[in-house]
C-alpha positions in Angstrom: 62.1 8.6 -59.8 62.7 6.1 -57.0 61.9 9.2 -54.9 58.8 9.0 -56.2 58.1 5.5 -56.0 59.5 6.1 -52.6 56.5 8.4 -51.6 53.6 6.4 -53.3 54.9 3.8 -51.3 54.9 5.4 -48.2 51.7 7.3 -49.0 49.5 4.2 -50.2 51.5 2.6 -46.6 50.0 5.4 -44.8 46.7 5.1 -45.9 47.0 1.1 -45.6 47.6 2.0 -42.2 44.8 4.4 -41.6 42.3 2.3 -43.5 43.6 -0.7 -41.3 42.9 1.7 -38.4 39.4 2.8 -39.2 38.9 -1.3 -40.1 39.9 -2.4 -36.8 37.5 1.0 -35.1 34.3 -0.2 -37.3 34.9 -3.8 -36.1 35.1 -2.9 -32.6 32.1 -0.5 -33.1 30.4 -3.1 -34.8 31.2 -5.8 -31.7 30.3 -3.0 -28.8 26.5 -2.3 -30.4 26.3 -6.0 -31.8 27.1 -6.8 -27.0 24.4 -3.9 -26.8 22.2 -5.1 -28.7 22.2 -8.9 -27.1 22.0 -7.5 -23.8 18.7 -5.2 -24.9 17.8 -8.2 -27.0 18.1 -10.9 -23.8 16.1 -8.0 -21.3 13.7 -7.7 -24.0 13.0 -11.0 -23.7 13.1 -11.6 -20.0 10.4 -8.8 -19.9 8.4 -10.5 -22.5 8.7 -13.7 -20.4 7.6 -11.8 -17.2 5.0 -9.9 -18.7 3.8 -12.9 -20.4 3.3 -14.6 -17.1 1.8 -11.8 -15.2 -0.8 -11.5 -18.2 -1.4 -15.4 -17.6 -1.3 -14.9 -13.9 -4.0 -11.8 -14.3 -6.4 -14.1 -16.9 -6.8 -16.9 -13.9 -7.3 -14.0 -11.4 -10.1 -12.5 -13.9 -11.6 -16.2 -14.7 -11.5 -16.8 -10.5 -13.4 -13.6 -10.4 -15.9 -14.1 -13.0 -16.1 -17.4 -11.7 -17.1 -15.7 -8.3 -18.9 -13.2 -9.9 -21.3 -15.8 -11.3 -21.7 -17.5 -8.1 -22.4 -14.5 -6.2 -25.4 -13.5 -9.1 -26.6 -17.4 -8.8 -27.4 -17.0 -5.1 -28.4 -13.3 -5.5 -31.3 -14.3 -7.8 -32.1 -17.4 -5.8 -32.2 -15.2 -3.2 -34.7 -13.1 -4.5 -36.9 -16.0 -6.0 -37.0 -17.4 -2.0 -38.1 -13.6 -0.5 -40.7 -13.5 -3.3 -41.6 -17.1 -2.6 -41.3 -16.2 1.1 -43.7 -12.8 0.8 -46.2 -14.8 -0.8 -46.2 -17.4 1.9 -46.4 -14.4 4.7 -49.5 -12.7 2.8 -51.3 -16.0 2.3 -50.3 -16.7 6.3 -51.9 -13.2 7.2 -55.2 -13.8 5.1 -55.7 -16.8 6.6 -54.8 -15.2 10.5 -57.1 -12.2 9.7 -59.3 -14.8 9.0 -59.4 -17.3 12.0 -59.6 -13.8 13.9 -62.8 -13.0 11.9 -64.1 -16.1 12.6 -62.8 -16.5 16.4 -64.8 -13.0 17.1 -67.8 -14.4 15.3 -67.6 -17.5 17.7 -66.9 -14.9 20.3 -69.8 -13.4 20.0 -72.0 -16.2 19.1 -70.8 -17.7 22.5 -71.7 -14.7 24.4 -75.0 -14.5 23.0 -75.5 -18.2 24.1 -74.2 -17.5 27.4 -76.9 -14.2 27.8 -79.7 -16.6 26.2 -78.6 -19.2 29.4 -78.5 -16.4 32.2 -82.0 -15.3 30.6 
């Protein structure tokens, strides 16, 4: 009987043993993905950071832009407004050249006729 007793006990020490094994693998398991997963955790976060500041940086670069953008379209259209303005001013400047010719070869030619009606 104590032979018995003998074996349980050495048996249930045994698996004692074995489960006191397996325990101590899990834990260290557990510890080695819990390091993993603070070290993915922590670069995780450091690329959140830097994309988070590139995004920001990229915003003011798009604002600066749109900003310049605007600017650009502003003086594009006033621009345009002064050529208009400008072609307006360089037809009414011809009409009025045409004409003081018109009229200049009228005097022209009144003054020659003058000048025949003296010499005759």
């Amino acid at each position: 009987m104590i032979d018995v007793y003998e074996t349980k006990t050495t048996h249930l020490t045994e698996r004692r043993d074995e489960l006191d094994y397996r325990n101590n693998k899990l834990e260290k398991q557990l510890s080695d993905r819990q390091a993993a997963y603070e070290e993915l955790l922590y670069e995780f976060r450091n690329l959140q950071k830097n994309t988070d500041e590139e995004v920001g940086h990229l915003r003011i670069q798009t604002r600066s832009r749109d900003d310049e953008i605007n600017r650009v379209t502003h003086l594009y259209e006033d621009n345009l407004v002064l050529v208009k303005e400008t072609k307006l001013e360089s037809e009414a400047l011809r009409s009025k050249i045409d004409l003081l010719k018109t009229e200049y070869y009228k005097l022209e030619s009144q003054s020659r006729e003058g000048s025949s009606d003296i010499k005759a």
